[in-house]
N, C-alpha and C positions, 0 to 999 in steps of 0.2 A: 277208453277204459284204462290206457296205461294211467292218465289223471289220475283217477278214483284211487288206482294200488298208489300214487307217490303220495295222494293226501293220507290215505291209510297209512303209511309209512310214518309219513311226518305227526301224524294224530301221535302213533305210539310212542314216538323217539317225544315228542313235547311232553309227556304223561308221564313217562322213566324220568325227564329233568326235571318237573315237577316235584315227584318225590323225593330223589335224591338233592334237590334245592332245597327243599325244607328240611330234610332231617337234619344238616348241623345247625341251621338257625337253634332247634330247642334248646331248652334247660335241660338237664339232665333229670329230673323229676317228670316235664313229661315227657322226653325221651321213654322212659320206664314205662309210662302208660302208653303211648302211641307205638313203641319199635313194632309188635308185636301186628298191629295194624298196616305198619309202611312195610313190613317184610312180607305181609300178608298181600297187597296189592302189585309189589311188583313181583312177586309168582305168577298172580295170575296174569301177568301180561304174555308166560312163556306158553308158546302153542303145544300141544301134539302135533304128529306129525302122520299123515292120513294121505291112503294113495285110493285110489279106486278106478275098480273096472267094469268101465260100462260097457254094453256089447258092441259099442263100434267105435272106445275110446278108453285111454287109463289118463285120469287126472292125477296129480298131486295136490295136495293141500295141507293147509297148517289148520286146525281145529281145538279151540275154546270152549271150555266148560261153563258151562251159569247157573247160578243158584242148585247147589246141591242140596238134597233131602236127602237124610239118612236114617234108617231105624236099625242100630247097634243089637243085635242079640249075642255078642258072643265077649261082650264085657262084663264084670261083674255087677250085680244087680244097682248096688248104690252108686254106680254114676249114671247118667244121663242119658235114656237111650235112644232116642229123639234130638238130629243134629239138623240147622239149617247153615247153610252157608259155609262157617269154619267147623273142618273136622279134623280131628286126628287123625293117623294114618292106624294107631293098634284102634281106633273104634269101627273102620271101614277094616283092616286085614283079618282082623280076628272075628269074623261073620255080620255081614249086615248086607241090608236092601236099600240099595239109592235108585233116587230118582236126581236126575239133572236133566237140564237143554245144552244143545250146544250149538256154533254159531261156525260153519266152515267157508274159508276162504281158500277158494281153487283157482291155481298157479294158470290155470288157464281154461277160455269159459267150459262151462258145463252144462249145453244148453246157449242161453243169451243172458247168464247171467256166470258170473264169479261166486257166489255166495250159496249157500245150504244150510239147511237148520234141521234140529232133529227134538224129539223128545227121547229119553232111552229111561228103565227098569233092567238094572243089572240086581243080582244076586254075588257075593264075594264070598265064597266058602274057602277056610282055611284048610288045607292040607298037610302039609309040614310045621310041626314048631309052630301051632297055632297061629297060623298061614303067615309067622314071618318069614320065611325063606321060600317058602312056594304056596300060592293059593289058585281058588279056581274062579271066574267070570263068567257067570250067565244070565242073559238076558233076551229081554227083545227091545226093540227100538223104532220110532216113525219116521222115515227121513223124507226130506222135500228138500227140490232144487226146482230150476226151471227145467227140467228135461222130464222130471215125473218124480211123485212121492207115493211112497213104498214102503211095509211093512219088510224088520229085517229079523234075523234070528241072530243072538251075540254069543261068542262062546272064547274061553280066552285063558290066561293066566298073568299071575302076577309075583311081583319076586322082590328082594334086597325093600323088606318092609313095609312091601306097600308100594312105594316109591314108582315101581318101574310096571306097566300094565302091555301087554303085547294082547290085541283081540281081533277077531276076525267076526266080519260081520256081512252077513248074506240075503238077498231078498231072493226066496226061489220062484216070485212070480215076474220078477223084471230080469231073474239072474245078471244081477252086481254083487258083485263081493267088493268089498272095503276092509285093509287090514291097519292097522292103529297101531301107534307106539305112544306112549299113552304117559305123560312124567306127572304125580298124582301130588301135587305139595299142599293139600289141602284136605 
């Protein structure tokens, strides 16, 4: 297994030099059309960061977002309320419902495997300063590993714009709890 985490390793670190190899090659013309794209890809290579307690063990892990859906209700009417993939952070803090998957890698196994996936439907209600400075996270979520997959309940907060997500997340029929620190650059 230690394999699999060094190729994992080295996949990510070839995929950072990729990008950053290419961005001086451009022109400055499409530098202008791509930054936006190449700033956008090496965000998503940075994990959250995800511990969890299962009843006769606490993993740690680093966990990935993919493919976000979002439906904005708390923008003004004439932009776009319907988001896939790239979002801003005021179209998710200032009220909306996503959907994503995510993709987690456990620091050590979980079951007989390393890996976990999930489905989740969060809720983002703004509180504060139309939830720039403090909002609320609720949802629920499907999680599967190889130890068992489990309905969870998401409940959480978010803060400094968006940016920064702390959620706690529970299954009361496997009783696991998973708590998330959550960096939102999309």
């Amino acid at each position: 297994m230690k394999n699999r985490m060094n190729r994992f390793c080295i996949t990510i670190v070839i995929f950072w030099s990729c990008i950053v190899a290419i961005d001086p090659a451009l022109s400055q013309d499409e530098k202008k059309s791509i930054d936006i794209n190449t700033t956008w890809l090496k965000l998503q290579t940075v994990p959250n960061i995800t511990w969890t307690s299962f009843p006769h063990q606490t993993n740690f892990a680093f966990e990935w977002e993919i493919a976000p859906v979002i439906y904005s209700f708390g923008m003004a009417k004439r932009n776009q309320q319907l988001h896939f993939f790239k979002v801003t952070q005021t179209e998710r803090f200032s009220g909306s419902i996503e959907f994503n998957t995510t993709l987690q890698l456990f620091m050590s196994k979980a079951g007989r495997s390393h890996w976990g996936f999930s489905g989740q439907l969060l809720a983002h209600l703004p509180l504060i300063e139309y939830g720039e400075n403090l909002g609320m996270n609720l949802g629920v979520a499907r999680y599967s590993n190889s130890i068992i997959t489990s309905n969870y309940i998401i409940a959480g907060f978010s803060t400094l714009f968006g940016f920064f997500h702390y959620n706690i997340k529970y299954s009361p029929s496997a009783s696991i709890w998973m708590h998330s620190i959550e960096f939102r650059f999309f």
